[in-house]
Backbone bond lengths (Angstrom), bond angles and torsions (degrees), N, CA, C in turn:
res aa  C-N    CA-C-N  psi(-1)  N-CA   C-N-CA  omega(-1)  CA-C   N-CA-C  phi
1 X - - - 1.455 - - 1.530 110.07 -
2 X 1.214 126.24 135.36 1.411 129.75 -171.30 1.619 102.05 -122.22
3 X 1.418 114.89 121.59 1.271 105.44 168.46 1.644 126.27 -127.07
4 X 1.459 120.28 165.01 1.459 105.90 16.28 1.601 142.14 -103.17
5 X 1.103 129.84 -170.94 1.194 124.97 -142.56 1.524 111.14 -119.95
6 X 1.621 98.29 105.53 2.031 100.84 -169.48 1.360 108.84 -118.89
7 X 1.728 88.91 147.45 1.713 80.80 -177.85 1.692 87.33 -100.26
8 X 1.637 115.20 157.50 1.121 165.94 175.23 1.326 133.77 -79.09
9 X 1.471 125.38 67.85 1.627 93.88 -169.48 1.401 80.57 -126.88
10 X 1.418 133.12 127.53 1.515 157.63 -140.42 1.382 84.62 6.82
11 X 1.485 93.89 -122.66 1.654 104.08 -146.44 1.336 100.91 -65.41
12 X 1.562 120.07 -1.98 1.861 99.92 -149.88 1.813 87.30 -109.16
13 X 1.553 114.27 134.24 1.120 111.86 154.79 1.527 131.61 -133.26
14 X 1.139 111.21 146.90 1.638 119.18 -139.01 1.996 101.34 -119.36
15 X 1.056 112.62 98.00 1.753 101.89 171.18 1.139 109.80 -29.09
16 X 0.931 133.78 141.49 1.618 156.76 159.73 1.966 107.01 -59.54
17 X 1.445 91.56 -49.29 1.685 96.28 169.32 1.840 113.20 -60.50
18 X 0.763 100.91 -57.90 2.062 109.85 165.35 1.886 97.42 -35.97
19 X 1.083 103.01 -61.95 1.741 106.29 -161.14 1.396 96.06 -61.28
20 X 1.444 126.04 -50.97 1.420 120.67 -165.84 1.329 119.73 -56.38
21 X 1.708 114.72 -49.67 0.729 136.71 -175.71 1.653 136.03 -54.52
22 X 1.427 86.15 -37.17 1.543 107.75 167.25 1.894 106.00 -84.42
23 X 1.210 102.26 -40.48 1.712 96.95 -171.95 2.213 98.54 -67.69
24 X 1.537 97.07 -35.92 1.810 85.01 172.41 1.746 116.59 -49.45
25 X 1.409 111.72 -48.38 1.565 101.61 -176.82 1.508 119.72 -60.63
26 X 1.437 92.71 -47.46 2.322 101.15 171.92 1.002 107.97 -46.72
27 X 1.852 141.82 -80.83 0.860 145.55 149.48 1.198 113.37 0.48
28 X 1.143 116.61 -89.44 1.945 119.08 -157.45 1.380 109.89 -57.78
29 X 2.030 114.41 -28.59 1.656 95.22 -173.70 1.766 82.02 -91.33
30 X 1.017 149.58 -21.08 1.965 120.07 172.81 0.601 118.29 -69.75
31 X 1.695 137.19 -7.17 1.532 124.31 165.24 1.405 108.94 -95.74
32 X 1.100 108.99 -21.17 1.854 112.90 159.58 1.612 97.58 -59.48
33 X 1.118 136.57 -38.05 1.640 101.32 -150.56 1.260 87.06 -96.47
34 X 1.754 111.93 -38.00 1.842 92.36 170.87 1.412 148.88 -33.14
35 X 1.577 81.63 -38.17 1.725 109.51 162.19 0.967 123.81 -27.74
36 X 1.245 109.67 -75.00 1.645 146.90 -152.28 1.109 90.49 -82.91
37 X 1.489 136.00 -49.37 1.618 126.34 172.39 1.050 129.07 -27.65
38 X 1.344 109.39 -39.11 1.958 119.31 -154.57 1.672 95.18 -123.92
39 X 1.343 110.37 14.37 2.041 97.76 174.04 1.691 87.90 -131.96
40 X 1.220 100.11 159.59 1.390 117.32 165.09 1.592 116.28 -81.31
41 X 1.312 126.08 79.44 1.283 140.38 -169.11 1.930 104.05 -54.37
42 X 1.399 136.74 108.05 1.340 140.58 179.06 1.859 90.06 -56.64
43 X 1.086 123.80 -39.73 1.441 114.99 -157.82 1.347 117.74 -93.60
44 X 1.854 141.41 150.47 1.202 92.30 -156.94 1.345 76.98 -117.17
45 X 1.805 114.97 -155.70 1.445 131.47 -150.14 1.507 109.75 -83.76
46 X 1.185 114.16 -26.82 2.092 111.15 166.54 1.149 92.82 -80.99
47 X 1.388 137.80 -42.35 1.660 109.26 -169.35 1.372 122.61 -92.04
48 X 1.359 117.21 4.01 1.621 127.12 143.45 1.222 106.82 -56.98
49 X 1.178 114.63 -75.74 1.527 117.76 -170.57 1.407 99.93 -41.83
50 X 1.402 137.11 -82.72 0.938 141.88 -171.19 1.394 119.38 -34.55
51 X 1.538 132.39 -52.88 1.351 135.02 141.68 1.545 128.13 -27.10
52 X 1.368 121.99 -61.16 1.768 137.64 140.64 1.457 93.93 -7.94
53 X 1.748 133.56 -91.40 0.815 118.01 -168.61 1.142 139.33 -80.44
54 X 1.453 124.54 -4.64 1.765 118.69 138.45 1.048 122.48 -55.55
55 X 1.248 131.25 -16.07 1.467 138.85 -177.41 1.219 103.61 -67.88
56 X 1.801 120.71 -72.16 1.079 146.45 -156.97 1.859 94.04 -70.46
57 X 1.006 122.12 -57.29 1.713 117.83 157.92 1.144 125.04 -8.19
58 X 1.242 93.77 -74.82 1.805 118.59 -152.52 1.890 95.38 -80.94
59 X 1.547 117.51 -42.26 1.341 105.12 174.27 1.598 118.19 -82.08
60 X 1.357 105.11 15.03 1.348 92.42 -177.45 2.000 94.93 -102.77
61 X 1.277 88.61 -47.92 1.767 91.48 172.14 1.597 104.28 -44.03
62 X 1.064 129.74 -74.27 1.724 145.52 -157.55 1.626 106.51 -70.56
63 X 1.223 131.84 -19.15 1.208 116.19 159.02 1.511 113.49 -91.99
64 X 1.293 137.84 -39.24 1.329 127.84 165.62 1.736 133.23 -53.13
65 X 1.385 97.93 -40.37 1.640 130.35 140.84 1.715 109.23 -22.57
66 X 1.274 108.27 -89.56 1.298 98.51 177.02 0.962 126.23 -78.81
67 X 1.398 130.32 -16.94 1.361 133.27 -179.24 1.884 102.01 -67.19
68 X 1.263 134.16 -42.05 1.101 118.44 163.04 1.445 130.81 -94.21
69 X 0.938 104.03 39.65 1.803 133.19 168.17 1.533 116.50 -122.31
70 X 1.261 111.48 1.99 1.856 131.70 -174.36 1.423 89.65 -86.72
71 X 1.145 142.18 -53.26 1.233 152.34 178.20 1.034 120.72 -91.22
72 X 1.936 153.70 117.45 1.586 119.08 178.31 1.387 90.64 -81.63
73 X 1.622 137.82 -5.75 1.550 119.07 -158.10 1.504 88.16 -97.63
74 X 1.231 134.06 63.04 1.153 142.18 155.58 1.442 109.65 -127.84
75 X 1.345 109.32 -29.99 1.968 129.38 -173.22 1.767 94.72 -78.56
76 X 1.433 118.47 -13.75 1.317 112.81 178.98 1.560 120.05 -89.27
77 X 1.457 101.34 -20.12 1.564 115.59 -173.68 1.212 98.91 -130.61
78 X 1.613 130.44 66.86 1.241 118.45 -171.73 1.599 116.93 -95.21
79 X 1.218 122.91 134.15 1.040 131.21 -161.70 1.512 117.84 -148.05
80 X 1.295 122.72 130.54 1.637 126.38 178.21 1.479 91.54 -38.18
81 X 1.246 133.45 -85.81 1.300 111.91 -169.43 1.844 134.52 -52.47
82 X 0.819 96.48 -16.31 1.689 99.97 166.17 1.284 102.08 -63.17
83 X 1.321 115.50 -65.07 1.518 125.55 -175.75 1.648 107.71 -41.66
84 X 1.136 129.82 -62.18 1.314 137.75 174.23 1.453 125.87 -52.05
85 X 1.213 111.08 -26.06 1.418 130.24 -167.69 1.595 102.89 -99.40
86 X 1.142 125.88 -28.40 1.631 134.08 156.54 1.299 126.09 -94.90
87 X 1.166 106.82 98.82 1.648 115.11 160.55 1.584 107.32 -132.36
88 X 1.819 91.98 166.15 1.715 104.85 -160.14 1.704 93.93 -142.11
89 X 1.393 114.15 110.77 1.618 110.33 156.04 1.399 120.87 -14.20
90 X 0.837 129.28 -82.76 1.621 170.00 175.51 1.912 88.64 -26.30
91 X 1.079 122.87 -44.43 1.453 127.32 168.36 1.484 133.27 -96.18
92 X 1.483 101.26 -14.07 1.285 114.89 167.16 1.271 104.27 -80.18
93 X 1.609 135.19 -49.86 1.179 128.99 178.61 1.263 128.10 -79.26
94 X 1.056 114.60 4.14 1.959 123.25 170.45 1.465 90.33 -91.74
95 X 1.489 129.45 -53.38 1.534 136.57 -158.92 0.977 96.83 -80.73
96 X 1.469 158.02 -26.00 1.462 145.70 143.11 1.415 107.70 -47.15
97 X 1.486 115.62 -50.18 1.786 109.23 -162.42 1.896 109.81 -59.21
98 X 1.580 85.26 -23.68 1.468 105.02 -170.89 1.413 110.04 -66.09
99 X 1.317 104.61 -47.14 1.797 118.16 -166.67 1.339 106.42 -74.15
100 X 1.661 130.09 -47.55 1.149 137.38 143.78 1.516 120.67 -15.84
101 X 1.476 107.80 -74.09 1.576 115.70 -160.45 1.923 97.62 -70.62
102 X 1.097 109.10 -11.57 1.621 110.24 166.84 1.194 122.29 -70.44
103 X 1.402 114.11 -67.72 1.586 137.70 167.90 1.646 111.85 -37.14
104 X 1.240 109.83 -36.30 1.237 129.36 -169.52 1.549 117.02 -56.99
105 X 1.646 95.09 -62.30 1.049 122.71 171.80 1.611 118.97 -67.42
106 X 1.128 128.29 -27.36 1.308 148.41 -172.25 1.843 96.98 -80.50
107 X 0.658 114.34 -44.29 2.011 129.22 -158.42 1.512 86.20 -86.43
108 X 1.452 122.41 -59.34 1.373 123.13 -177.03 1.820 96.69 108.63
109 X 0.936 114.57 28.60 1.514 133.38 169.61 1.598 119.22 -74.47
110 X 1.135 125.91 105.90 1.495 126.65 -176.07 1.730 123.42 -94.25
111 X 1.469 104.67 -40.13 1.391 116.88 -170.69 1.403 89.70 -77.21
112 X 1.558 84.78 175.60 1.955 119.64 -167.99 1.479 90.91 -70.73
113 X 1.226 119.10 140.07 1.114 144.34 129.22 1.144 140.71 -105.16
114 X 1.328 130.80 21.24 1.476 157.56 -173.29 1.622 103.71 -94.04
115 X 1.371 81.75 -77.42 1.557 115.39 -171.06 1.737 103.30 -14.32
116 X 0.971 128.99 -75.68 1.190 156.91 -174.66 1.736 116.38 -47.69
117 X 1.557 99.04 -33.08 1.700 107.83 169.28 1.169 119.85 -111.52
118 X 1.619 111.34 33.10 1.662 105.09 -174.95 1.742 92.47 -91.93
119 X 1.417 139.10 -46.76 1.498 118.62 -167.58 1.484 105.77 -90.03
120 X 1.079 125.77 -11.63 1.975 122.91 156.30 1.685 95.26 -52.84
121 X 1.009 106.46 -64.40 1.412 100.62 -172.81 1.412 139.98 -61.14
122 X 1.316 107.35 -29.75 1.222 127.09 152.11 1.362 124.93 -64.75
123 X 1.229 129.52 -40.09 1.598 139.17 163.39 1.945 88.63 -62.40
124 X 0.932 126.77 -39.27 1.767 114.16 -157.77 2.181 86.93 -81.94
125 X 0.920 107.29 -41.32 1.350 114.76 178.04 1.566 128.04 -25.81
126 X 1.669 86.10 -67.33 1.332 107.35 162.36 1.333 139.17 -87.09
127 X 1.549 111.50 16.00 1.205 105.40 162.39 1.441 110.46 -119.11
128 X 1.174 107.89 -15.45 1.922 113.64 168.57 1.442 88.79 -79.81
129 X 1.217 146.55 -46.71 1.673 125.67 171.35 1.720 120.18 -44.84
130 X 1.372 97.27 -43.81 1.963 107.40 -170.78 2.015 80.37 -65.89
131 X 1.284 137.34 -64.98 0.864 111.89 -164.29 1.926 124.79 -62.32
132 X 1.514 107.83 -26.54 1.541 101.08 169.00 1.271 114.27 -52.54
133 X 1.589 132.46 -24.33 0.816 142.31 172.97 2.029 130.10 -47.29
134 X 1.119 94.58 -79.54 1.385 123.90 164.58 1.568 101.96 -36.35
135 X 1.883 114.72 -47.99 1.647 113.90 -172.44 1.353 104.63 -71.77
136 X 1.234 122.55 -18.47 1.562 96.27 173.48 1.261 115.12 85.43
137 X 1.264 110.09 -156.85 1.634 118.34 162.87 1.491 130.61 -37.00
138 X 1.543 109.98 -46.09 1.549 144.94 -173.74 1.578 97.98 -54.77
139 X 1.385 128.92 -22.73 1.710 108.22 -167.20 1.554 79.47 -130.50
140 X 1.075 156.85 -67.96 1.440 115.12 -168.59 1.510 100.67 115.80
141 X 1.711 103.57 33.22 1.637 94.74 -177.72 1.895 91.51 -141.14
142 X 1.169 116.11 39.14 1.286 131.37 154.16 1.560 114.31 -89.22
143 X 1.843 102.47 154.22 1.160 119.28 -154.80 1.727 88.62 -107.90
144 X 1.530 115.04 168.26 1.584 130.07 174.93 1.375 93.85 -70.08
145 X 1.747 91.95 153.33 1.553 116.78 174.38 1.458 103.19 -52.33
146 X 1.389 101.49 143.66 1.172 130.14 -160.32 1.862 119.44 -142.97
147 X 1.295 135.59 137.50 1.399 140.06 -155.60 2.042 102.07 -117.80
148 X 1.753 85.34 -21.33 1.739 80.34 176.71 1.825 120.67 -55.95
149 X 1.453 97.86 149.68 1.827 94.01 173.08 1.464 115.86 -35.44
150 X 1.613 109.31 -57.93 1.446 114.95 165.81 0.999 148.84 -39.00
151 X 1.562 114.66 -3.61 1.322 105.74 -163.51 1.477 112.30 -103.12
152 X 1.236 116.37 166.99 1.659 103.48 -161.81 2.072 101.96 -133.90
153 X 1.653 80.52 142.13 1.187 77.04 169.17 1.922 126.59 -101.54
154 X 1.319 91.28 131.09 1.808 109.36 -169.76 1.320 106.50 -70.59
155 X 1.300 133.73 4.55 1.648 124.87 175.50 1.296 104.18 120.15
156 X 1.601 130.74 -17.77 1.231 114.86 -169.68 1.355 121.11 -115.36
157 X 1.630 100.92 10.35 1.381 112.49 157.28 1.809 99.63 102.68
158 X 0.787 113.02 -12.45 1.626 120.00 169.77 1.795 112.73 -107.80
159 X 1.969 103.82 125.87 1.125 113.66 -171.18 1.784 106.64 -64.08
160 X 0.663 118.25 153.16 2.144 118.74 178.47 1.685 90.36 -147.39
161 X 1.368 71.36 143.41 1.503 100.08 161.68 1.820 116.50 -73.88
162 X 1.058 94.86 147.19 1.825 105.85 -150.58 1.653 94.17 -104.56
163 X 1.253 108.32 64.82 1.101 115.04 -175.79 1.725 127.25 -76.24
164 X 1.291 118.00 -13.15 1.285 133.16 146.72 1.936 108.13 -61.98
165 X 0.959 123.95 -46.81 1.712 116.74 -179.93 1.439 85.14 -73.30
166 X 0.853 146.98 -54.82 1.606 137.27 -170.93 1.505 102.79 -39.43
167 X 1.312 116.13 -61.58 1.461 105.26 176.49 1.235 139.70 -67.26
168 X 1.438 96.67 -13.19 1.839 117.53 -178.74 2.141 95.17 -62.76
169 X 1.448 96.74 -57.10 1.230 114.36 -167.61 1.931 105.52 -52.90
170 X 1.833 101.77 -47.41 1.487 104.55 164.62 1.105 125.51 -52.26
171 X 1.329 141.15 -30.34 1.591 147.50 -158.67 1.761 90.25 -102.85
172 X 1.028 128.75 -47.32 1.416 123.75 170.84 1.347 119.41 -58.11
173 X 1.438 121.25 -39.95 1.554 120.09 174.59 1.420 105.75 -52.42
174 X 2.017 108.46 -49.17 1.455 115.46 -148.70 1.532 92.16 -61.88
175 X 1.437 115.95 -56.23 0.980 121.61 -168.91 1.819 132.87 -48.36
176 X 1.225 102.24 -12.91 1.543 124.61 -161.92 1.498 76.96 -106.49
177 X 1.636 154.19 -44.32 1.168 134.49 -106.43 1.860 86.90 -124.96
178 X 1.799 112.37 -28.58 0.854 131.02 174.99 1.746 132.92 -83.28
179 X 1.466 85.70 -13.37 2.156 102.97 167.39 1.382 90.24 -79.12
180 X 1.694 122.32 -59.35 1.208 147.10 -128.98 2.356 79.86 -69.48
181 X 1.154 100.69 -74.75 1.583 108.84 -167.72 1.972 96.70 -61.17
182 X 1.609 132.36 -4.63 1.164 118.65 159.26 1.019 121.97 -78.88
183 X 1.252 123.94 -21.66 1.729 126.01 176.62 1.741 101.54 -81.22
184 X 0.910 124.83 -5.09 1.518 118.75 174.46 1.442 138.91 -107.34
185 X 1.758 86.11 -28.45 1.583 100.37 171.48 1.740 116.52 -136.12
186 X 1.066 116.72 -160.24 1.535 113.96 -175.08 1.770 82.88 -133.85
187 X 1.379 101.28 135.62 1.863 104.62 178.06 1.767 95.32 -101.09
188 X 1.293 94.87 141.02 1.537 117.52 170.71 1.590 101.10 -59.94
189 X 1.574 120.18 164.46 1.195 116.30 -157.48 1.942 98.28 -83.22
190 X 1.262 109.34 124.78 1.638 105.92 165.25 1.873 92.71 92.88
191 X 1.218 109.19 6.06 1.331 99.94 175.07 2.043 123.02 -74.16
192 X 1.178 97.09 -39.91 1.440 109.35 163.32 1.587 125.53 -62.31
193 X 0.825 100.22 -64.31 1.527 99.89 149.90 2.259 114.49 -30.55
194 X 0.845 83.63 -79.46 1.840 87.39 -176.12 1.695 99.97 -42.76
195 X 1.606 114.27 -40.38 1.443 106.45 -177.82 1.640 115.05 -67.74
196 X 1.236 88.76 -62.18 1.667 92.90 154.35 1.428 121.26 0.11
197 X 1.621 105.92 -83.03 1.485 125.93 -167.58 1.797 116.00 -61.78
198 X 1.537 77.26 -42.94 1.825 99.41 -160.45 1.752 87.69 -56.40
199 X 1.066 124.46 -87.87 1.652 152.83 147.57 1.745 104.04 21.42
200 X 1.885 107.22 -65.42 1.243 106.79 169.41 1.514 139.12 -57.28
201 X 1.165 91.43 -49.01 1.556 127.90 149.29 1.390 124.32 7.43
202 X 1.736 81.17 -73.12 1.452 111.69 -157.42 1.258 107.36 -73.94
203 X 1.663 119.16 -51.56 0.860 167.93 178.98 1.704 90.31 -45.65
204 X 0.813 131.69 -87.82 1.615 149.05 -158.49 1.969 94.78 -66.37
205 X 1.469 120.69 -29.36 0.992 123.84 148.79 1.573 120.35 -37.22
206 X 1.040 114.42 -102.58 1.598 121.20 168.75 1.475 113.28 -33.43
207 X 1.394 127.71 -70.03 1.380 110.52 -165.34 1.366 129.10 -51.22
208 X 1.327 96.73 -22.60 1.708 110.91 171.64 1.301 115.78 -65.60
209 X 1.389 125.57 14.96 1.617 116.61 -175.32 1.968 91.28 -112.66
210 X 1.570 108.79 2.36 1.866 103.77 173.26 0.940 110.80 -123.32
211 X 1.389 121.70 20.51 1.446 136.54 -167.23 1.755 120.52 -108.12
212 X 1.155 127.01 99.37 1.351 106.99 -154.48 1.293 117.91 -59.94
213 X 1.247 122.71 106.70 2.030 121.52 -176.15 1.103 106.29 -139.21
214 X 1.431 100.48 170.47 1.475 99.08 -168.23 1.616 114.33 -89.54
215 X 0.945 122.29 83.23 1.522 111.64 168.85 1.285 127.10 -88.73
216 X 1.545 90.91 154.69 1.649 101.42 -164.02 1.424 115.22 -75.43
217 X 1.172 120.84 -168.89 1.721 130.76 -174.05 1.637 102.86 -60.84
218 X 1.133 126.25 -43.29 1.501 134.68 -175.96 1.409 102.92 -73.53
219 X 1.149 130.29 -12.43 1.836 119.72 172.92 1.698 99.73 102.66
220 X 1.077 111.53 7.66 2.001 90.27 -176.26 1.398 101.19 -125.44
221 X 1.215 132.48 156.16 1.463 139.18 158.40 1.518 109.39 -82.16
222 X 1.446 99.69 174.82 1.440 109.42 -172.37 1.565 102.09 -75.88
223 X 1.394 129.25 -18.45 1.636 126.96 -154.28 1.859 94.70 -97.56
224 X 1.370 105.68 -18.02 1.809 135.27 -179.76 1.327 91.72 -56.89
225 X 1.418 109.12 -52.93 1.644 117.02 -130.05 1.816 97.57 -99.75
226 X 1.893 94.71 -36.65 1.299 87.15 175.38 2.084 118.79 -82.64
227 X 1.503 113.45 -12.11 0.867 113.67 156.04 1.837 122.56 -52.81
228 X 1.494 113.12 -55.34 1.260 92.24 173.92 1.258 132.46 -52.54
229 X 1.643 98.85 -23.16 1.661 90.34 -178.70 1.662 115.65 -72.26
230 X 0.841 112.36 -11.45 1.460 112.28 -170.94 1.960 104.68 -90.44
231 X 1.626 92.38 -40.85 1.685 75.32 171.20 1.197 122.99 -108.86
232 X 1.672 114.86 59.82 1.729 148.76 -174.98 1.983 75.44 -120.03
233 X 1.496 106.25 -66.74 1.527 100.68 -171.18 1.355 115.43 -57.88
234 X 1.242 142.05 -31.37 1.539 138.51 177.01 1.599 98.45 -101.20
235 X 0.805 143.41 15.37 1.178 138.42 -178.03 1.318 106.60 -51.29
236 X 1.654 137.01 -32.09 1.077 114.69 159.87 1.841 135.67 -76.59
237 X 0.754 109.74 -0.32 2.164 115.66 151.54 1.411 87.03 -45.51
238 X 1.523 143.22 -86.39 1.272 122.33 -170.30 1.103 145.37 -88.49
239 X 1.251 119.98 7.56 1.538 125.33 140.79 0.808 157.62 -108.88
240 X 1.560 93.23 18.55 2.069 125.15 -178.31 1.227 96.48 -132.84
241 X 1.420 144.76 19.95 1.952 133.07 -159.17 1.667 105.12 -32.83
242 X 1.190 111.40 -46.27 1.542 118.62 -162.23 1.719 109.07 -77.72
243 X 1.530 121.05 -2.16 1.046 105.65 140.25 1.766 146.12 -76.90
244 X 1.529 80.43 9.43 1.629 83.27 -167.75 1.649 113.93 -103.35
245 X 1.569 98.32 10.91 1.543 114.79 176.26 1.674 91.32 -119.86
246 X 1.940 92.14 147.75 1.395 112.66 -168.05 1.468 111.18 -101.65
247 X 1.585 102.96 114.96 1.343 90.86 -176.04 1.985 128.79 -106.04
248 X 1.182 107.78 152.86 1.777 95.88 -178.06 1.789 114.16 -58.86
């Protein structure tokens, strides 16, 4: 396989990362609305919408945000397109939680609104991951050279750790791990959601130590650092678990 990786149909050829990427948003909001079909949603249809676009706000600020803070030698040549050209999950989804938990408060809205977009999102996850995949070199979500059987080489002749399939494989566990604990318990409202976050979090914590980034003199990157902050904010998922089951 040589990447990166385009599909072909005569003359026209189309990144595979482009295709994914766009099929994650289609995808993730029709299984969102399917969602919402079959539950009795507490929130109603302007203050979705209205929420939607703090969402869409706040992750658009917070992944570009950190994405040009991943590098400071980007803060030296800063430029609208630098800015645009860097974004980071990991900041899109704090900067949504952010834009949300504003709006929220603003509307006078109390119930979960999470709850409801944790497996849209997770299905959108993994298919904007399958496409980081396919890009190869081009997106910048490959792991350090690597000696395991697994590891693959991205075009430049050095094996890496496939640290985008790493997460494909994470979002599939979460996802299996989160049906698996619905058949057993009833989640408190917005509790899935927090697992969700907490879970990714953590997750995006660690993998970032095989990931080539820039970290500072103290050993952590900025995506490290902004991870802790986020699981400083859920910090109770692990030291309260039993609030996150609903009780009579």
């Amino acid at each position: 396989m040589h990447f990166p990786v385009d599909l072909h149909i005569g003359k026209l050829s189309l990144p595979i990362h482009f295709i994914c990427e766009t099929l994650s948003y289609f995808i993730g909001y029709r299984y969102y609305s399917y969602l919402r079909k079959h539950v009795t949603d507490k929130i109603t249809d302007y203050n979705r919408l209205v929420i939607f676009v703090g969402a869409a706000a706040g992750a658009f600020l917070g992944s570009h945000l950190v994405g040009i803070l991943e590098n400071p030698e980007y803060l030296k040549h800063l430029s609208l397109y630098n800015i645009m050209a860097n974004k980071t999950i990991v900041g899109g989804l704090l900067g949504g939680l952010i834009g949300v938990e504003l709006v929220k408060k603003a509307i006078g809205v109390n119930a979960s609104s999470g709850d409801l977009m944790v497996y849209p999102l997770i299905v959108a996850m993994i298919i904007g991951r399958t496409g980081c995949f396919f890009a190869g070199l081009e997106d910048g979500t490959y792991g350090i050279a690597s000696t395991l059987p697994w590891a693959i080489n991205f075009g430049d002749g050095i094996h890496r750790h496939p640290t985008n399939l790493y997460e494909i494989f994470f979002w599939l566990m979460l996802w299996m791990a989160l049906l698996s604990l619905s058949t057993k318990y009833t989640f408190a409202d917005g509790a899935k959601f927090k697992l969700f976050m907490a879970s990714y979090l953590l997750f995006r914590f660690f993998i970032e130590f095989i990931k080539p980034a820039y970290f500072f003199s103290f050993g952590l990157s900025v995506i490290q650092l902004v991870c802790l902050g986020g699981l400083l904010y859920y910090y109770r998922v692990f030291v309260k678990p039993s609030k996150l089951i609903a009780h009579a």
